[in-house]
Backbone of each chain as ProteinMPNN parsed JSONL, in Angstrom:
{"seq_chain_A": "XXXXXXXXXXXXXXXXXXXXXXXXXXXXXXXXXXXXXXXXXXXXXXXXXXXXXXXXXXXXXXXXXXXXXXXXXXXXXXXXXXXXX", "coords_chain_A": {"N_chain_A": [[-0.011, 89.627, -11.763], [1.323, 87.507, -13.461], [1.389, 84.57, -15.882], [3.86, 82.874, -15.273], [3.865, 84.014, -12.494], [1.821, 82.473, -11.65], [2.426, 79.52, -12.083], [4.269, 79.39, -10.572], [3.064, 79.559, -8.21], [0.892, 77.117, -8.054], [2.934, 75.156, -8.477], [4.358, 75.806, -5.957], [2.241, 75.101, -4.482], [2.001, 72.494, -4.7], [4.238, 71.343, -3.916], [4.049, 71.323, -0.925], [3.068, 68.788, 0.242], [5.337, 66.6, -0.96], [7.328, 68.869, 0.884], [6.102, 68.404, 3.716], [6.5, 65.719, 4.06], [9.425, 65.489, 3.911], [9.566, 66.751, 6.144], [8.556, 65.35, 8.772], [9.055, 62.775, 8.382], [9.282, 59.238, 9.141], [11.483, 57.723, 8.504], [14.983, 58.465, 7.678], [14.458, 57.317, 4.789], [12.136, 58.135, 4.162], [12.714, 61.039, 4.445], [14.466, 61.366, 2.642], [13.03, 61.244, 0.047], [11.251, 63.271, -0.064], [12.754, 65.243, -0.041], [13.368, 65.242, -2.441], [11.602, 65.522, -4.079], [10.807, 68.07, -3.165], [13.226, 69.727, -4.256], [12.942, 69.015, -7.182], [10.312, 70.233, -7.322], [11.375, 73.144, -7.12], [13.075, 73.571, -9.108], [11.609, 73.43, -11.516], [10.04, 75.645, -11.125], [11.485, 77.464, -11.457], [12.725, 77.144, -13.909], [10.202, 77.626, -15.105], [9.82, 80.397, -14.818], [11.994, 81.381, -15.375], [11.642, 80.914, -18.734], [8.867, 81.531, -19.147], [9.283, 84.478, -18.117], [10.93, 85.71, -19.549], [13.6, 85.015, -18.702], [16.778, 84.466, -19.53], [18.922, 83.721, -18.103], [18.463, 82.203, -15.803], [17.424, 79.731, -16.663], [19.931, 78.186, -16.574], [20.748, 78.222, -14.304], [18.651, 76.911, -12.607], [19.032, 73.945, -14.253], [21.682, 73.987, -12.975], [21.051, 73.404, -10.296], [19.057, 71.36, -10.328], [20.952, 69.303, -11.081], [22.549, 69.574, -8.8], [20.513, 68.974, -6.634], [20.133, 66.278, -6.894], [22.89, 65.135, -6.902], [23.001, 65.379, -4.343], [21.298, 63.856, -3.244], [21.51, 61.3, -3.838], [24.182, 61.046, -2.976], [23.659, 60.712, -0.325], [21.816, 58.725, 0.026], [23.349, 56.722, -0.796], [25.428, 57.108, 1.278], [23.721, 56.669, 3.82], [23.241, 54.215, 3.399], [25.823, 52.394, 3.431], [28.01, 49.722, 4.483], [29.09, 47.929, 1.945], [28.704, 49.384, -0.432]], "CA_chain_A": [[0.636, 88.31, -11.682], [1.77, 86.593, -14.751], [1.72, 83.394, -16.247], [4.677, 82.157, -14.452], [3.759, 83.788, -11.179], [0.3, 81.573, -11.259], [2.788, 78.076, -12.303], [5.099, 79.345, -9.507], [1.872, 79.704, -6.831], [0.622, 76.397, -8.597], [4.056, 74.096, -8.114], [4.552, 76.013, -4.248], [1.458, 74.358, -3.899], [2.111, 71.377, -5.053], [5.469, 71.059, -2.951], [3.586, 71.08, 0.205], [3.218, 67.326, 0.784], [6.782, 66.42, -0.134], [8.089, 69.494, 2.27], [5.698, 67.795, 5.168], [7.241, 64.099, 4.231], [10.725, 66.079, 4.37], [9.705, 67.598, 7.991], [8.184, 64.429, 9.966], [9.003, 61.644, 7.911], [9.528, 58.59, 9.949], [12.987, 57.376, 8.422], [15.997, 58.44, 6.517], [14.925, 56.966, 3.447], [11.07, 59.436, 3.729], [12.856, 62.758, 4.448], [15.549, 61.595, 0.851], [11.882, 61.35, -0.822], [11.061, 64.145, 0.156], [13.977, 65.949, -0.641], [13.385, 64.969, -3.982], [10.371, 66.039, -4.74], [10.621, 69.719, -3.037], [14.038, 69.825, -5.581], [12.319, 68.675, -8.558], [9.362, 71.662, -7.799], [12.112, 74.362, -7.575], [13.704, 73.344, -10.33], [10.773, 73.36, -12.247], [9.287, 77.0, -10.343], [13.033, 78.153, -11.552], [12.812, 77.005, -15.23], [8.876, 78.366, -15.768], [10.341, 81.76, -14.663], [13.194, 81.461, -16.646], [10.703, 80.704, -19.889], [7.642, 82.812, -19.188], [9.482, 85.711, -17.818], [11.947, 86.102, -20.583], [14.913, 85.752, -17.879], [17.629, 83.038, -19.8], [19.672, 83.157, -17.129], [17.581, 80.906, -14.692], [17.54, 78.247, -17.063], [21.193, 77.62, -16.613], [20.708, 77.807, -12.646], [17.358, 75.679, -12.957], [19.668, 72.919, -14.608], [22.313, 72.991, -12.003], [19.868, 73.483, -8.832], [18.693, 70.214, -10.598], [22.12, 68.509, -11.08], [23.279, 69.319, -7.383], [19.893, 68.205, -6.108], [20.333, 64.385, -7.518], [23.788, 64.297, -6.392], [23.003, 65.41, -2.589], [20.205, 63.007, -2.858], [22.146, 59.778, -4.38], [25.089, 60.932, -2.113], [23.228, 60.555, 1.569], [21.13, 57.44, 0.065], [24.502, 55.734, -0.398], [26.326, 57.077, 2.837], [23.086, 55.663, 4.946], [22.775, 52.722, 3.076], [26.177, 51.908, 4.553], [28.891, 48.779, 3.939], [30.333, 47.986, 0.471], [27.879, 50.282, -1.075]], "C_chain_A": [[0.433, 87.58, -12.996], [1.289, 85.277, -14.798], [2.388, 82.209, -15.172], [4.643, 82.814, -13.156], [2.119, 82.746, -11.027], [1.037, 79.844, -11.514], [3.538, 78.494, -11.076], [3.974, 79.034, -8.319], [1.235, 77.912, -6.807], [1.974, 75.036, -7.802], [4.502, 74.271, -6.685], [3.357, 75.04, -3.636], [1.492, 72.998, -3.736], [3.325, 70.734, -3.926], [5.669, 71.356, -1.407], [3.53, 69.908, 0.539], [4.939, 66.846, 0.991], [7.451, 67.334, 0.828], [7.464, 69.015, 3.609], [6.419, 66.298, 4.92], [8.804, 64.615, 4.787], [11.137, 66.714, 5.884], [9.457, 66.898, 9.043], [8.381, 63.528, 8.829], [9.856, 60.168, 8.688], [11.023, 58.034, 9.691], [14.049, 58.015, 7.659], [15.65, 58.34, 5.044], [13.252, 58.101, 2.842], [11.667, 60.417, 3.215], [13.58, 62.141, 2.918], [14.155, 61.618, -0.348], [11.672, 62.323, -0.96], [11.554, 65.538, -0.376], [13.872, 66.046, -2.095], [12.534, 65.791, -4.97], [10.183, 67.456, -4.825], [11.988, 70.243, -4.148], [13.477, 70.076, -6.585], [11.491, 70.297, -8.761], [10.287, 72.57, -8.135], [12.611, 74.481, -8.57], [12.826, 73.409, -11.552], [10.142, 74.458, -11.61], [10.629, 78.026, -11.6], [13.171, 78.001, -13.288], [11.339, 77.684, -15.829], [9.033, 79.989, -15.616], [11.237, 82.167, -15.971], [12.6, 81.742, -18.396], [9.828, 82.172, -20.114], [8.014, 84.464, -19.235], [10.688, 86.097, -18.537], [13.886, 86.21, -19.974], [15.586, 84.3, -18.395], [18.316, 82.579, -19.046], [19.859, 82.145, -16.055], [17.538, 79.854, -15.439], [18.731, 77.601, -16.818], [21.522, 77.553, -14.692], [19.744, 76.592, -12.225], [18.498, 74.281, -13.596], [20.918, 72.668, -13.64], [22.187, 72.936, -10.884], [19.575, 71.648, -9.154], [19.573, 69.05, -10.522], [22.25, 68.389, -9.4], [22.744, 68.759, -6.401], [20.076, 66.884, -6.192], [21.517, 64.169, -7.055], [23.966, 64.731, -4.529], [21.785, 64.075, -2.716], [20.432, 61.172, -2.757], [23.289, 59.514, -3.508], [24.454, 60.322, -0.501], [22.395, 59.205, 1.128], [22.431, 56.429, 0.005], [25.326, 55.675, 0.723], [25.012, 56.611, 3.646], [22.96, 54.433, 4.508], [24.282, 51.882, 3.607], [27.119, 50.632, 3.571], [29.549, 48.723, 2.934], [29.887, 49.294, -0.391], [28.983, 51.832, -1.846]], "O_chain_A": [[-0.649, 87.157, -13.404], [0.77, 84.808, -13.785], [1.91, 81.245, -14.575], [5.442, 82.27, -12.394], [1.612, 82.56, -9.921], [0.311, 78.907, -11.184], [3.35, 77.596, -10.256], [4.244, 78.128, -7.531], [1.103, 77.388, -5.701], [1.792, 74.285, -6.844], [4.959, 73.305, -6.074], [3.457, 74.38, -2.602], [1.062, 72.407, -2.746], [3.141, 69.723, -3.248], [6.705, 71.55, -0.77], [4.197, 69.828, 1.571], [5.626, 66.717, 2.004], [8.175, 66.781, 1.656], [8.147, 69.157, 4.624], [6.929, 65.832, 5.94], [9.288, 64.23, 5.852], [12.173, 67.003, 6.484], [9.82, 67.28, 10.155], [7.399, 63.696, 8.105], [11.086, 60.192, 8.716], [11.749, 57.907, 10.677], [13.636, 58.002, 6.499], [16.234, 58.982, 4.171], [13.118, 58.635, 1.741], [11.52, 60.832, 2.065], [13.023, 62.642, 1.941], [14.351, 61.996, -1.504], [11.826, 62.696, -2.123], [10.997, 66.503, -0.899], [14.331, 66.969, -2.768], [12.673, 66.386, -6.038], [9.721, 68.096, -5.769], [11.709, 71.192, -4.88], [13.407, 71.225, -7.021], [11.678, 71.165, -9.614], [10.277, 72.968, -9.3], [12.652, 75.603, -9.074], [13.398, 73.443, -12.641], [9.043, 73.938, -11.418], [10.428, 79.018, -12.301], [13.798, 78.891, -13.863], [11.355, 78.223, -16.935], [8.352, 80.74, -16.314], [11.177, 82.868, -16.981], [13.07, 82.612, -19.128], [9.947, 83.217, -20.754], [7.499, 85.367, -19.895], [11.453, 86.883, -17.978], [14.859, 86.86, -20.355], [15.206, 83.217, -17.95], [18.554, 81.373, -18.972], [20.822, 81.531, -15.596], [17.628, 78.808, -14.797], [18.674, 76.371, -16.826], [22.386, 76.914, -14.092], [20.077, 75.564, -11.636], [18.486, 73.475, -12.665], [21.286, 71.516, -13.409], [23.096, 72.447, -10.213], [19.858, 70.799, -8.309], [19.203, 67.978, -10.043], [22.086, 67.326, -8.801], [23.347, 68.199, -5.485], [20.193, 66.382, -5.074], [21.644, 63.014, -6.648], [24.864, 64.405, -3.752], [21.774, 63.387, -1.695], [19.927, 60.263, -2.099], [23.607, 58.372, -3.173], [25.04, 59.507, 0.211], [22.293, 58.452, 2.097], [22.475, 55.433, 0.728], [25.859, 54.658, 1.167], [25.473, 55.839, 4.487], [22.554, 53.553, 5.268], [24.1, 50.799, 4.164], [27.034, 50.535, 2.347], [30.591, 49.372, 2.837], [30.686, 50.068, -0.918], [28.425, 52.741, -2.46]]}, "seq_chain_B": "XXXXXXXXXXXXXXXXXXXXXXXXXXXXXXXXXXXXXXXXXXXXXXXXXXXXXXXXXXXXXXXXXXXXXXXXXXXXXXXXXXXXXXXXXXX", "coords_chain_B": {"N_chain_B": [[-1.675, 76.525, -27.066], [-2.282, 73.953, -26.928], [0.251, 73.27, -25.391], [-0.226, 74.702, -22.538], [-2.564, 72.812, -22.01], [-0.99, 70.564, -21.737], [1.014, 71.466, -19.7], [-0.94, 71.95, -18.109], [-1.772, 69.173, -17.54], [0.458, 68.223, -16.455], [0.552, 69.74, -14.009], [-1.247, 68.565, -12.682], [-0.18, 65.598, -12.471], [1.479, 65.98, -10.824], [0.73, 66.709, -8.564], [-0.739, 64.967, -7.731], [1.272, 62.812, -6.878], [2.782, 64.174, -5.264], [0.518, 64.306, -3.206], [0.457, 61.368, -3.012], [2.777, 60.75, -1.809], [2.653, 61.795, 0.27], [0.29, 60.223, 1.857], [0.285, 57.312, 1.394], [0.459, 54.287, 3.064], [3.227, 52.883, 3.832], [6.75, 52.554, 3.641], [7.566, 52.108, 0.865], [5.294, 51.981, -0.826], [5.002, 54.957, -1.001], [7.412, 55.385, -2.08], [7.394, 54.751, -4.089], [4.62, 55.929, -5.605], [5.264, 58.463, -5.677], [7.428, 58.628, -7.302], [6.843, 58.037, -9.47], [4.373, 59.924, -10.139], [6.574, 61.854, -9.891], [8.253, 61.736, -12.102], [6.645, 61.375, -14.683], [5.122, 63.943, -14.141], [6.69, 65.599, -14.282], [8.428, 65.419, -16.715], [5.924, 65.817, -18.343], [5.132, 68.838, -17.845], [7.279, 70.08, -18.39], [7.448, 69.422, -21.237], [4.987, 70.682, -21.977], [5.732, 73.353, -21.195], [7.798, 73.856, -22.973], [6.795, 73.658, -25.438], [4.507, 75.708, -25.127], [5.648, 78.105, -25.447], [8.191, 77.721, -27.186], [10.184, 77.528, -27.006], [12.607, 75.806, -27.734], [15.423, 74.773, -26.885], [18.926, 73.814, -26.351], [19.768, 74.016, -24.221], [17.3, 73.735, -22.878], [16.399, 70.948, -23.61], [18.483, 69.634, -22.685], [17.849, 70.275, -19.66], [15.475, 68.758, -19.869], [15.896, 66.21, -20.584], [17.872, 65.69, -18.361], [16.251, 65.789, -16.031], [14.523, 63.859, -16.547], [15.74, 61.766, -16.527], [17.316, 61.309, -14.101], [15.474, 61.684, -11.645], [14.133, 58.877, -11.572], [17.026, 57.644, -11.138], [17.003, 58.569, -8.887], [14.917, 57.829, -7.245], [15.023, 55.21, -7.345], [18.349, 54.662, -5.954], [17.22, 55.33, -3.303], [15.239, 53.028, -2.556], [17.161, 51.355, -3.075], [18.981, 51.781, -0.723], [17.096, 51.698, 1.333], [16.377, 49.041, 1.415], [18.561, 47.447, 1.436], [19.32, 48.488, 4.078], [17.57, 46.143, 5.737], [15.233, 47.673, 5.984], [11.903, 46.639, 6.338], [8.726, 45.315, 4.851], [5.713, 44.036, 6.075], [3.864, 41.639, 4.884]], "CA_chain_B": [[-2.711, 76.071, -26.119], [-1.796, 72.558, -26.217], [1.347, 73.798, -24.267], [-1.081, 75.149, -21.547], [-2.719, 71.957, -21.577], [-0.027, 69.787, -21.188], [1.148, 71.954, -18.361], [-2.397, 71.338, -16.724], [-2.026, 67.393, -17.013], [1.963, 67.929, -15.734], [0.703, 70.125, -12.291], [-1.975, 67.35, -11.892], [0.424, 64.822, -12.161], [2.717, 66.26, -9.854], [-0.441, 66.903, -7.338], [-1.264, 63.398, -7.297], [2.034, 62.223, -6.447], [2.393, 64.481, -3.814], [-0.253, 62.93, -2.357], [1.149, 59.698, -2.741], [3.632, 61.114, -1.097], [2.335, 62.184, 2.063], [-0.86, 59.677, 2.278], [0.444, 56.057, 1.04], [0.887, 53.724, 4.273], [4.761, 52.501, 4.345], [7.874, 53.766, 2.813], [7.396, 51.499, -0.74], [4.498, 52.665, -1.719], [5.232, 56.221, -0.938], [8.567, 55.921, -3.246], [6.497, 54.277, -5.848], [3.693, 57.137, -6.135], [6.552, 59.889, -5.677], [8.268, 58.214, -8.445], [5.906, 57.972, -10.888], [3.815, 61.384, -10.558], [7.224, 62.747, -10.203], [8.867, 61.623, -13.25], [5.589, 61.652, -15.498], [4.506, 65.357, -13.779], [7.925, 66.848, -14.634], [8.527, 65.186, -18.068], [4.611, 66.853, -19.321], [5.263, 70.102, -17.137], [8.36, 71.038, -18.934], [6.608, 70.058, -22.654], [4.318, 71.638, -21.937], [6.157, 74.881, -21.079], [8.568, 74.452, -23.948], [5.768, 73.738, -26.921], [4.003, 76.807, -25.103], [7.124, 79.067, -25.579], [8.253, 77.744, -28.535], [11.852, 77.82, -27.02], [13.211, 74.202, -28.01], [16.938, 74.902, -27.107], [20.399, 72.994, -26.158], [19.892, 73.648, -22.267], [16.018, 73.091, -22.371], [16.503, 69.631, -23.594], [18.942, 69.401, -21.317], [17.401, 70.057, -18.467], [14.206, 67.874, -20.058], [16.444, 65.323, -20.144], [18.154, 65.61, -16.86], [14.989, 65.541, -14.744], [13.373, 63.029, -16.801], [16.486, 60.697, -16.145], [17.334, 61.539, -12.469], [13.859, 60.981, -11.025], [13.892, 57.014, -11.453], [17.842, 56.702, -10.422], [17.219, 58.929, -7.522], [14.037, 56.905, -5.957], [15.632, 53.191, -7.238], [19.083, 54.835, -4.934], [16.697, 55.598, -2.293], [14.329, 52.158, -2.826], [18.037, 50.631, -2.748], [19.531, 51.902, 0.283], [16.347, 51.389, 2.812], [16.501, 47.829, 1.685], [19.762, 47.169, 2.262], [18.976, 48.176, 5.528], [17.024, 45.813, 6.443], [13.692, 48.028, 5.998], [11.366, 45.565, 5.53], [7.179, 45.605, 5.133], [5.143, 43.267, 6.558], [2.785, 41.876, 4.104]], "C_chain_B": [[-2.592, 74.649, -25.823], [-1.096, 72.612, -25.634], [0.548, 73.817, -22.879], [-1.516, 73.776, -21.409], [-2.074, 70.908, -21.057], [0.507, 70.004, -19.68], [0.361, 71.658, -17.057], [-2.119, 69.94, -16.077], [-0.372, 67.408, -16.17], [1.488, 68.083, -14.289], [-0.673, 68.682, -12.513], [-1.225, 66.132, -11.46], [1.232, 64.849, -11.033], [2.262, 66.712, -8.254], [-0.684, 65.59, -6.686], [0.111, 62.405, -6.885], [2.464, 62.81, -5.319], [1.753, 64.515, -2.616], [-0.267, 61.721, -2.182], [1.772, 59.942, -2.432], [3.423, 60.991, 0.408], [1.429, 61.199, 2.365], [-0.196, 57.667, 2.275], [1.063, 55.676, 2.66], [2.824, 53.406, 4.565], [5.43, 52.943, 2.677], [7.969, 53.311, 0.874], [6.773, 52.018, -1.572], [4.564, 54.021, -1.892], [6.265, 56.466, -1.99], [7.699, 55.277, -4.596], [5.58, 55.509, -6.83], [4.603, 58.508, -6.305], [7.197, 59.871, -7.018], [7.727, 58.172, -9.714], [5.004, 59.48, -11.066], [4.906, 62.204, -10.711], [8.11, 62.935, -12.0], [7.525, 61.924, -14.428], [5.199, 63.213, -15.64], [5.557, 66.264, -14.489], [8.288, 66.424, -16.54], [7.081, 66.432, -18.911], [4.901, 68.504, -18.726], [6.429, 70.375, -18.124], [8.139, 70.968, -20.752], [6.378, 70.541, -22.717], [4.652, 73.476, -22.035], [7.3, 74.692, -22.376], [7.791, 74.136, -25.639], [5.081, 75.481, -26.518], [4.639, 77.944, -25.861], [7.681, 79.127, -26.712], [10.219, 77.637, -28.398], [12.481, 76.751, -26.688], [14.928, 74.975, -28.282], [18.251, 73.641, -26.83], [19.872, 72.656, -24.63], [18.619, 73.362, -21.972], [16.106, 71.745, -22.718], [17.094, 69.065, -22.92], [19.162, 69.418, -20.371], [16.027, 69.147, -18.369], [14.985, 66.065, -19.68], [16.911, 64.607, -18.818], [17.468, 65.134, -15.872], [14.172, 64.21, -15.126], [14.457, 61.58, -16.543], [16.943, 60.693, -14.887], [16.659, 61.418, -11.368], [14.076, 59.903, -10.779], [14.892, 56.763, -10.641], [17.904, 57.165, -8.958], [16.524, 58.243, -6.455], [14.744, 54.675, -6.497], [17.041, 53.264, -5.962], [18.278, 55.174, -3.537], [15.836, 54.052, -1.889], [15.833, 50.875, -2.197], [18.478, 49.82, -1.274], [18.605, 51.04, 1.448], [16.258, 49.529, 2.453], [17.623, 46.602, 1.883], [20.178, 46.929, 3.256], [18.18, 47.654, 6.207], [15.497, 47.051, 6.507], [12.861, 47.126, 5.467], [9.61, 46.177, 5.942], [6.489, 44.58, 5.425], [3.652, 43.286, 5.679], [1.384, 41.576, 4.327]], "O_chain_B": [[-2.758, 74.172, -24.7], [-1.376, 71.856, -24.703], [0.744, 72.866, -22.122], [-0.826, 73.236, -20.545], [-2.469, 70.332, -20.043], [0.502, 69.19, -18.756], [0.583, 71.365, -15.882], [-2.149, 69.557, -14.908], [-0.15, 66.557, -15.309], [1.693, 67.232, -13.423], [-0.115, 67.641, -12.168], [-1.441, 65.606, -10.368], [1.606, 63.866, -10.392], [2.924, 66.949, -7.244], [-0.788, 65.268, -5.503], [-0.122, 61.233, -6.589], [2.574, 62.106, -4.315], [2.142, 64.672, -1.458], [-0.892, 61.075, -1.342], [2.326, 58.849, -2.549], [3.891, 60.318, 1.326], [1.598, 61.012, 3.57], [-0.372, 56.958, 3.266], [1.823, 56.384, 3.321], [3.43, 53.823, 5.552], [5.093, 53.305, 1.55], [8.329, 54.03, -0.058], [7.126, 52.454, -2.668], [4.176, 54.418, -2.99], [6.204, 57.451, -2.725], [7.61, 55.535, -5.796], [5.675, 55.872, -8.003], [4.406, 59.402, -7.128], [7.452, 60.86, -7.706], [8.269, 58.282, -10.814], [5.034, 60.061, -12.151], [4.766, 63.203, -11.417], [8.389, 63.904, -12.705], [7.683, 62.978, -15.044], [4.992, 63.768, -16.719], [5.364, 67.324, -15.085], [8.337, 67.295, -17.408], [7.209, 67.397, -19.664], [4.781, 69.353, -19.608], [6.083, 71.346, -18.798], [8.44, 71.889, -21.511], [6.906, 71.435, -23.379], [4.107, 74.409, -22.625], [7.666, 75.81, -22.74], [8.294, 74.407, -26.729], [5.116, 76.368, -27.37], [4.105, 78.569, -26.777], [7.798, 80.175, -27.347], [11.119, 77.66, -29.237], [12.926, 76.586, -25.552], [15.441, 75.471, -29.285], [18.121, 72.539, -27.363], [19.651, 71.587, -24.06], [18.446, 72.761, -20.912], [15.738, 71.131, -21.717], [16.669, 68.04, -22.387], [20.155, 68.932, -19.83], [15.504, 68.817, -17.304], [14.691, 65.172, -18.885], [16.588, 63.523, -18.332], [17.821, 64.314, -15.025], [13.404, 63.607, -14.377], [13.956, 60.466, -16.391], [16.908, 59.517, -14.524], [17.122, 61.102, -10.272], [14.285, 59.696, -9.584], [14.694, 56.075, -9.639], [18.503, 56.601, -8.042], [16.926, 58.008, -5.315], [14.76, 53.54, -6.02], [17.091, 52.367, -5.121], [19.044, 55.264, -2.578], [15.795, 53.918, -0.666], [15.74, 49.973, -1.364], [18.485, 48.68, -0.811], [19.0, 50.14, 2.189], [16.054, 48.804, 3.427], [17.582, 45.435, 2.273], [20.902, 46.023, 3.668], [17.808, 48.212, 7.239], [14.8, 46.873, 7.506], [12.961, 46.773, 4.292], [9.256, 46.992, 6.794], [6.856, 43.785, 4.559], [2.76, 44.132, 5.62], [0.545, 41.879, 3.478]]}, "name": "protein", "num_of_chains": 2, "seq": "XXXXXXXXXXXXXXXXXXXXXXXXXXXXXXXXXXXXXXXXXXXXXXXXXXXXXXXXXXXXXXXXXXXXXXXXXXXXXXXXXXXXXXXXXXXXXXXXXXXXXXXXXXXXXXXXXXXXXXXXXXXXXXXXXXXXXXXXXXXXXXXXXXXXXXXXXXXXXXXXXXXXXXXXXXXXXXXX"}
């Protein structure tokens, strides 16, 4: 196990709290926290691969894993937030 | 090796907001600590890995970029919404 399998084991770890806020989180606006955060790790699991393990290709998935996360995340915070919005 | 270190202080950062994540009492403070270890954790985490590497390109900056600007508007659209709705905290 490499480099980037010990940042991958490292950031899975890390993206244990937000995936429990994302699984019981008391409202709408927890689980979109949530959401955020377990994004962010993959996206960042997905780019230390990409780096470490000489694979370029993942950087260009890592960047739009990252893009599509932010706009599911900005999309459902504006459809619950509701009225003129 | 400063790479490596940087990396260290990124996963700490990104430890400690995940625990402000899950631990902080109501939904404010939770987007506050989320918001800040996340944006701070991921900004040094991806220095870190691109001083290590040495591979300062087009799409690593712009995915340094990306994350380091998407973080803030994603928890201020989230910070927005629940107060829009009437989420309120009792101080």
């Amino acid at each position: 196990m490499g480099l980037s399998g010990i940042f991958a084991l490292a950031l899975g770890l890390t993206a244990l709290p937000p995936f429990l806020r994302l699984w019981q989180g008391p409202s709408l606006w927890d689980r979109l926290a949530g959401a955020t955060g377990v994004n962010t790790r993959i996206s960042l699991i997905l780019a230390a691969h990409a780096l470490l393990a000489g694979q370029e290709l993942l950087l260009d998935v890592a960047l739009a894993y990252a893009a599509l996360g932010f706009l599911g995340v900005v999309l459902v915070a504006r459809f619950g937030e509701g009225g003129a919005g | 090796m400063s790479g490596l270190f940087l990396c260290g202080l990124g996963l700490v950062l990104l430890s400690l907001g995940g625990v402000g994540l899950w631990r902080f009492p109501d939904l404010y403070s939770r987007l506050q600590g989320a918001g800040v270890g996340e944006t701070g954790g991921t900004a040094l985490f991806l220095a870190g890995l691109l001083t290590y590497t040495g591979h300062v390109d087009g799409v690593t900056i712009l995915l340094l970029a990306l994350l380091l600007f998407t973080g803030p508007i994603a928890t201020h659209s989230i910070a927005k919404g629940a107060f829009v709705r009437r989420e309120r905290v009792e101080p």
